[in-house]
C-alpha positions as CSV (number, residue, x, y, z in Angstrom):
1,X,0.0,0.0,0.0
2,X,2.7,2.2,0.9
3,X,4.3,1.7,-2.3
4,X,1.3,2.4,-4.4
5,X,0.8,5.8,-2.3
6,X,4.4,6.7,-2.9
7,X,3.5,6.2,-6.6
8,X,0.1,7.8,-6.9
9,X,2.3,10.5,-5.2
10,X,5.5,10.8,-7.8
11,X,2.6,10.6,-10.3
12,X,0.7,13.9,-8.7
13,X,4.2,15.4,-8.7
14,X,5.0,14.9,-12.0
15,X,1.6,16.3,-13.6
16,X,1.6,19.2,-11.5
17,X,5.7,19.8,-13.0
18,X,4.2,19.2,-16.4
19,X,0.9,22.1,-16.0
20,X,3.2,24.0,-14.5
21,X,5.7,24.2,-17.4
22,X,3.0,24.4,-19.7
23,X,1.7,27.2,-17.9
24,X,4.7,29.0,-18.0
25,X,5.2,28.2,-21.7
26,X,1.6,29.6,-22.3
27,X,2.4,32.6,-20.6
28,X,5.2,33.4,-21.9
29,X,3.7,32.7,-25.3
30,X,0.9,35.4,-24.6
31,X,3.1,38.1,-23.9
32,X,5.0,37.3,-26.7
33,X,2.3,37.4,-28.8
34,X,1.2,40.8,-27.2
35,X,4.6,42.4,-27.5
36,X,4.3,41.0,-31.1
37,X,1.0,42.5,-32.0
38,X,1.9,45.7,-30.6
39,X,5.3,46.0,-32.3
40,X,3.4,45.3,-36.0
41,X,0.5,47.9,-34.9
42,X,1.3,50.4,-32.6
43,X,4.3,50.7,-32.1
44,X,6.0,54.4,-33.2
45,X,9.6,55.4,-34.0
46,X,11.0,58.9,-35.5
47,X,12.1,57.6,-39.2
48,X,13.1,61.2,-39.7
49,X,13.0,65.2,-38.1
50,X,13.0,68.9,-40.6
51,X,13.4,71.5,-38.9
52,X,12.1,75.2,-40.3
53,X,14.8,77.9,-41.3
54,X,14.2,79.8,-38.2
55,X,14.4,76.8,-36.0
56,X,11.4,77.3,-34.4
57,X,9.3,74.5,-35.6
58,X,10.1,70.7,-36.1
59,X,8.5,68.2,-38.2
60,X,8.9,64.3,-37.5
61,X,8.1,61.6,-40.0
62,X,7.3,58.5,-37.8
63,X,6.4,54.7,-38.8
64,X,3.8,53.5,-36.8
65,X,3.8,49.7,-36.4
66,X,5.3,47.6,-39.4
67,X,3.8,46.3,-42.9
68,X,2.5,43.1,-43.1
69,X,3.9,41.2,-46.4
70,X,3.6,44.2,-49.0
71,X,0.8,46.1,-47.1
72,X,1.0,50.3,-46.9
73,X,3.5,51.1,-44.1
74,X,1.2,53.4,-41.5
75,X,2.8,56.6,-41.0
76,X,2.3,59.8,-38.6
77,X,3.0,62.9,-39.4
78,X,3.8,65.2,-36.5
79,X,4.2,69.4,-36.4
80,X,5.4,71.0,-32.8
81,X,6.4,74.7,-31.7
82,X,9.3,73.4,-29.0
83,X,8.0,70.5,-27.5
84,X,4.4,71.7,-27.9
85,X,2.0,69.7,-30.3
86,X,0.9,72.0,-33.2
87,X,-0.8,69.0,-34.9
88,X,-0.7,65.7,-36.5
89,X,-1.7,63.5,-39.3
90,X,-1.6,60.2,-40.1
91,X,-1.3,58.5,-43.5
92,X,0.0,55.6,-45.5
93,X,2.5,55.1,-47.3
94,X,2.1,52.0,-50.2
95,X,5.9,51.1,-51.3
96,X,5.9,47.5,-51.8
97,X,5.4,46.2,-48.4
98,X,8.5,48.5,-47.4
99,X,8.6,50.0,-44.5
100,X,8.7,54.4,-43.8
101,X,12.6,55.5,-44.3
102,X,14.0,58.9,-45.1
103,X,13.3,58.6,-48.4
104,X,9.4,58.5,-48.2
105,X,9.2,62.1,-47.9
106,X,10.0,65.4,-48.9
107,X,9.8,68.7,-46.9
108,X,9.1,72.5,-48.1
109,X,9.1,74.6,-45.8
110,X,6.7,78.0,-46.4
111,X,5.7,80.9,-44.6
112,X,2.7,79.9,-43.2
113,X,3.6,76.0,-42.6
114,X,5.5,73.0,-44.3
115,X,4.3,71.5,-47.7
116,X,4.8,67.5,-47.6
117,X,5.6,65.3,-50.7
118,X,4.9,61.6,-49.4
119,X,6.3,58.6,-52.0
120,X,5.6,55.2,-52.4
121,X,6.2,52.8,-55.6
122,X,2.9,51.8,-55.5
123,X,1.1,54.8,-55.2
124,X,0.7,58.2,-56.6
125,X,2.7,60.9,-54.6
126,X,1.0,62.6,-51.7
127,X,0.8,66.4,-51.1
128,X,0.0,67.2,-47.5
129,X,0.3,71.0,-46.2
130,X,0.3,71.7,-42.4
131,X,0.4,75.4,-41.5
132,X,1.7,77.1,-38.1
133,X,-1.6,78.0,-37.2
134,X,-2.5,74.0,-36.7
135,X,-4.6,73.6,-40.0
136,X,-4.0,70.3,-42.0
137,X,-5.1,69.5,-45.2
138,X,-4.4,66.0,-48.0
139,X,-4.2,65.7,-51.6
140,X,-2.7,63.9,-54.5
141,X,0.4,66.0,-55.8
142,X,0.8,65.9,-59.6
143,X,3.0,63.6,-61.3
144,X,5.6,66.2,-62.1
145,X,5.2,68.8,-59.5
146,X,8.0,69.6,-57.7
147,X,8.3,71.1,-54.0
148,X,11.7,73.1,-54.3
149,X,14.1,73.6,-52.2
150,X,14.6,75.9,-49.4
151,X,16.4,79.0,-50.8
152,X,20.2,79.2,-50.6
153,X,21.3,81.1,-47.3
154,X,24.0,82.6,-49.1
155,X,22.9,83.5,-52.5
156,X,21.0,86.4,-50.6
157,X,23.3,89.1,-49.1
158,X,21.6,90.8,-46.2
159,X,21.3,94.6,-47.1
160,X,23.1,96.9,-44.3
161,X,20.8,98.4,-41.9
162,X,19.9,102.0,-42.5
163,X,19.4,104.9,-38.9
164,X,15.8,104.3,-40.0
165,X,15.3,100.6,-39.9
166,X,16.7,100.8,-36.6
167,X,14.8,102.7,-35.6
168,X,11.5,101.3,-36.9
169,X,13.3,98.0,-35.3
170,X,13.3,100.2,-31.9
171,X,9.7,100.8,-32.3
172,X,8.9,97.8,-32.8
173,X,10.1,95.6,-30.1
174,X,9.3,98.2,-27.6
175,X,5.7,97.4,-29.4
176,X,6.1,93.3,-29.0
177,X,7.2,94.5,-25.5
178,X,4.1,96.1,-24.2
179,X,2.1,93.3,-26.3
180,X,3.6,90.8,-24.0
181,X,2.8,92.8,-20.9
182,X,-0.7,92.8,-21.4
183,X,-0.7,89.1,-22.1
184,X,0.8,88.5,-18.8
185,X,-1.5,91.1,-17.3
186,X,-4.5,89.8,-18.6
187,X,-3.7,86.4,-17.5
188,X,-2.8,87.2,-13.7
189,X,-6.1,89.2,-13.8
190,X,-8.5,87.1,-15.1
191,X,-7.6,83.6,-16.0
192,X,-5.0,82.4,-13.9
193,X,-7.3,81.6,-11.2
194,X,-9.6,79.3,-13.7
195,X,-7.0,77.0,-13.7
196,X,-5.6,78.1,-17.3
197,X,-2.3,77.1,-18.4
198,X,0.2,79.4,-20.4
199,X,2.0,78.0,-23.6
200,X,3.5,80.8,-25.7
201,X,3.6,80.2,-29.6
202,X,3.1,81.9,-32.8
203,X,0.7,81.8,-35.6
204,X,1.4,82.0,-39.3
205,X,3.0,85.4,-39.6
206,X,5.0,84.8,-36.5
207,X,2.6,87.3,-34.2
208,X,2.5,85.9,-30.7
209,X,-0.4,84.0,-28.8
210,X,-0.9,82.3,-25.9
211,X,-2.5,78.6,-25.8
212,X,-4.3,78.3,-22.2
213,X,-5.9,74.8,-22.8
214,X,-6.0,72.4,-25.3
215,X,-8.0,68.9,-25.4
216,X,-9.8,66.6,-28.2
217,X,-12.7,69.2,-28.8
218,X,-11.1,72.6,-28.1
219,X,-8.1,75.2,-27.8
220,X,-8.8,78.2,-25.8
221,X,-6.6,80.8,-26.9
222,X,-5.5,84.5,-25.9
223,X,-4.4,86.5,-28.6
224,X,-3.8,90.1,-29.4
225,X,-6.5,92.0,-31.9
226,X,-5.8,95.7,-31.6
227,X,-5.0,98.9,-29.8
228,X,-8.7,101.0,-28.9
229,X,-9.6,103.6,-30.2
230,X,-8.7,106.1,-28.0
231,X,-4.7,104.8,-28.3
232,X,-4.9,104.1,-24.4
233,X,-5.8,100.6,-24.2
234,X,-4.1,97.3,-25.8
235,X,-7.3,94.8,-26.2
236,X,-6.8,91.0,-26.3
237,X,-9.2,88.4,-27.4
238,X,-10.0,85.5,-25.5
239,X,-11.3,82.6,-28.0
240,X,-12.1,78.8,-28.3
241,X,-11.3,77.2,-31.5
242,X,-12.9,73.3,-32.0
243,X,-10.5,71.1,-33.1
244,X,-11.1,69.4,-36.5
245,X,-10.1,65.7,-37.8
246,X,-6.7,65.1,-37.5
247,X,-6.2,67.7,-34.5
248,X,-6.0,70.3,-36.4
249,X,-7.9,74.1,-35.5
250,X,-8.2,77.1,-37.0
251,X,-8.6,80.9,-35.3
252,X,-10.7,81.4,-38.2
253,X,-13.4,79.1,-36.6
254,X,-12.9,80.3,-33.1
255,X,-16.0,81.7,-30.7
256,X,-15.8,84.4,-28.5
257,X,-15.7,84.1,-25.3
258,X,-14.6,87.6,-23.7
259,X,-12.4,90.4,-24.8
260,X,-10.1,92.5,-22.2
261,X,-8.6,95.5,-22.2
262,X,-4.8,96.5,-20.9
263,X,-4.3,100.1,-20.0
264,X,-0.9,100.8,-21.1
265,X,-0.6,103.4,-18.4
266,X,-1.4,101.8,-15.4
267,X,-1.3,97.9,-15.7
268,X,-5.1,98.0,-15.5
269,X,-6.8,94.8,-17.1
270,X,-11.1,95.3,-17.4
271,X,-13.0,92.8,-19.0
272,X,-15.6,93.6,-21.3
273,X,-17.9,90.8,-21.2
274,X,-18.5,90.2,-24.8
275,X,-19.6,86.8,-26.1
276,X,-20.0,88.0,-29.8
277,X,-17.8,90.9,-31.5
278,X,-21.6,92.7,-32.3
279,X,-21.6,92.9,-28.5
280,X,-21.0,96.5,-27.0
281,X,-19.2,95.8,-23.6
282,X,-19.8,96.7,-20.4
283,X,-19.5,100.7,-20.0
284,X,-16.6,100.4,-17.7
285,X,-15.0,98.5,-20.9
286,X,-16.3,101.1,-23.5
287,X,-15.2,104.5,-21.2
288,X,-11.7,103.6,-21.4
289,X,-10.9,101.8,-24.8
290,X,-13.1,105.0,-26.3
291,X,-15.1,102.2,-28.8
């Protein structure tokens, strides 16, 4: 009997080794297989980086996951100011089952954003423009257009300075000076204590504004209209803009949500209480902008 135990016993022993190395094997197997399914479809790398001529902005080509047999490779384009998100897109890229490399792209860089030529063997050339201001928009390039190039730093010879572009250069940043005072001034005054962040960048034509939140629907934004009418007053707009497919947004399609008014004299900062520009302001707001 004791022998027969002792077997029975080796025999529980020996199953119980055996599950447990299958086990094992099967977990081991399953994260495998995740690790697997993740690197072929969501996995993203930086293929390649441009960078504008005034080094303000960066555009990254990346690969997301990897084509399977000779599948379109997925790829993400990616626009920031710094490291802060202008706005992405993503794409693909049909070249044989090859994967995204340096050579699927070409970048233009313009005033108002970069122009991108993607390429693929198997599929006609892809034109997609992303401007500063966050907007995105896709379309097939033509079969010969060409981007260009960026121009030749030294073909142009900067012309020497005259007294009067300095000074109209003086003027001027003692302008972009006062502008950023009342940006600061408006946001201690009013919409710090909302909770609203503060992320300086710069639309199309390089004027400053101020991003204060930013999610999946919206991007409330401070920016600068004009000075009043009376000269006294520097008056900022505060706006949300919905975000589009892609991410992308556009001022253009903002709402308004309340303009405010920075006395140049004393620091003062007095909201009008506008929700439309047809709206007059409080009275407060009109006595000392003049409008």
């Amino acid at each position: 009997m004791a022998s027969d135990h002792g077997k029975k016993h080796r025999a529980g022993h020996v199953i119980k080794t055996v599950l447990a190395v299958i086990g094992g094997i099967t977990v081991v197997l399953a994260v495998l297989l995740v690790a697997l399914a993740y690197e072929l479809n969501y996995a993203v790398r930086t293929v390649d980086t441009s960078t504008s001529p005034d080094g303000r902005f960066t555009l990254e080509l990346q690969a997301v996951g990897e084509p399977l047999f000779f599948s379109p490779a997925d790829a993400r384009l990616v626009l920031r100011l710094g490291r802060y998100e202008v706005s992405h897109v993503d794409t693909s890229i049909a070249d044989d089952g090859g994967q995204v490399r340096t050579t699927s792209w070409q970048v233009s860089w313009k005033n108002s954003g970069a122009e991108v030529r993607l390429k693929g063997s198997e599929q006609s050339d892809e034109l997609v423009t992303m401007g500063f201001d966050g907007s995105v928009s896709k379309g097939r390039a033509a079969a010969d257009e060409s981007l260009g190039g960026l121009p030749d730093a030294e073909a142009n010879t900067p012309a020497t300075p005259t007294d009067e572009d300095t000074t109209s250069s003086e003027v001027a940043q003692q302008e972009a000076e006062e502008i950023d005072a009342g940006y600061k001034a408006v946001y201690d005054a009013a919409l710090k204590s909302q909770g609203y962040g503060y992320q300086v960048t710069y639309n199309a034509k390089g004027d400053e504004q101020v991003i204060l939140c930013q999610d999946s629907e919206k991007v409330v934004i401070l920016v600068y209209d004009h000075e009043s009418a009376n000269g006294a007053c520097a008056l900022f707009a505060l706006e949300s803009c919905p975000v589009e497919d892609y991410g992308s947004w556009s001022i253009e399609e903002a709402a308004l949500l309340d303009e405010y008014a920075y006395v140049h004299e004393t620091g003062e900062v007095i909201a009008s209480g506008k929700t439309s520009w047809s709206d007059a302001g409080t009275q407060e707001f009109r006595d000392v902008t003049g409008e």
